[in-house]
N, C-alpha and C positions, 0 to 999 in steps of 0.2 A: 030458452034454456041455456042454462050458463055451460059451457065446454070445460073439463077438467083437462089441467094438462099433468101431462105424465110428471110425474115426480124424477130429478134432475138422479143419474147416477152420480154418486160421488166417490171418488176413489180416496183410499185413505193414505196419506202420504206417509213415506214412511221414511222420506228424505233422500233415501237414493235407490233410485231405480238398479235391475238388474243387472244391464249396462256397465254401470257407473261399478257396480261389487268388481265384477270381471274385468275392469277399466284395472282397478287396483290392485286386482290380485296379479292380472300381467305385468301390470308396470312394478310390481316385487320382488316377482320371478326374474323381470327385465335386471333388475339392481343386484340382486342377488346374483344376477350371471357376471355382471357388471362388476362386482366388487372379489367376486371370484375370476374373473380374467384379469383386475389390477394387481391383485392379492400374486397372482402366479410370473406377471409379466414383473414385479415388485422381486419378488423371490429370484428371477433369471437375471434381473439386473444385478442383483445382488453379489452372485454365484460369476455373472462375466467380472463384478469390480473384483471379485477374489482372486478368480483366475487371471487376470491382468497383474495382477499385485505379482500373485507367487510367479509370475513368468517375467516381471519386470526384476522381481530378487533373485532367481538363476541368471537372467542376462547380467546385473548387476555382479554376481560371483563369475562369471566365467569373463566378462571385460577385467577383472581384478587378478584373476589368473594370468591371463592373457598378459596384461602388464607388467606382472611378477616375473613370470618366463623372459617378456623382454627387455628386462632389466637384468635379468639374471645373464643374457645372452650378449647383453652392449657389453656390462662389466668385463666378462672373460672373452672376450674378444682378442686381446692381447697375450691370451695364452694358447692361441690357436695357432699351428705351424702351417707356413705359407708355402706356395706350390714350389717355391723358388729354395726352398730348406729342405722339402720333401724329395725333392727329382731325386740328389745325389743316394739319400740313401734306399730308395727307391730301384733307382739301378744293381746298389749292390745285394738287395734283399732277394731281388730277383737271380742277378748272377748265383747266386749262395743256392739257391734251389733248384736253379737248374743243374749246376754240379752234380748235386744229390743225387735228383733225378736220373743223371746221365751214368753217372755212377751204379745205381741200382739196375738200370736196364742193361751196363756191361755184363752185369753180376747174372743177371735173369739168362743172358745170351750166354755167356759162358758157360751156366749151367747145361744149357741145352742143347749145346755143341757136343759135351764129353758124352 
């Protein structure tokens, strides 16, 4: 008696396995995160090269300032009165007010005498 043998299962290929779907759909999601964190860290690059910029043009105006004033300040240097011009009158601006003052306090006392 001749033995039958089973007949072979045969799966039908359908090229890719289950696996392999979810292999792909991760590695999509992976790239898509991927190109969404280039996408952002691209954009903050972008935003420091600006803010570098607009803070190297305020530095740039306020050195230019800066320069201005002391140019403006070496210029007139020569119109500025030295300690040795000021003392004298100095002294009398003083004597002149204290007169006044002493003046005015005779006046206050005298008052307050009578």
């Amino acid at each position: 008696m001749k033995t039958m043998k089973a007949p072979k299962k045969t799966r039908k290929k359908t090229g890719t396995s289950n696996s392999a779907v979810l292999r792909r759909a991760d590695a999509a999601k992976v790239a898509t995160a991927a190109t969404t964190a280039a996408t952002a860290a691209a954009a903050a690059a972008a935003t420091a090269v600006q803010a570098a910029a607009a803070i190297a043009t305020e530095q740039s105006i306020a050195i230019a300032r800066i320069d201005e004033r002391t140019k403006f300040i070496v210029d007139n240097m020569s119109s500025l009165v030295t300690q040795d011009e000021f003392g004298p009158v100095k002294s009398v601006v003083y004597g002149l007010v204290g007169s006044v003052l002493l003046a005015l306090m005779g006046a206050v006392v005298a008052l307050v005498l009578k």
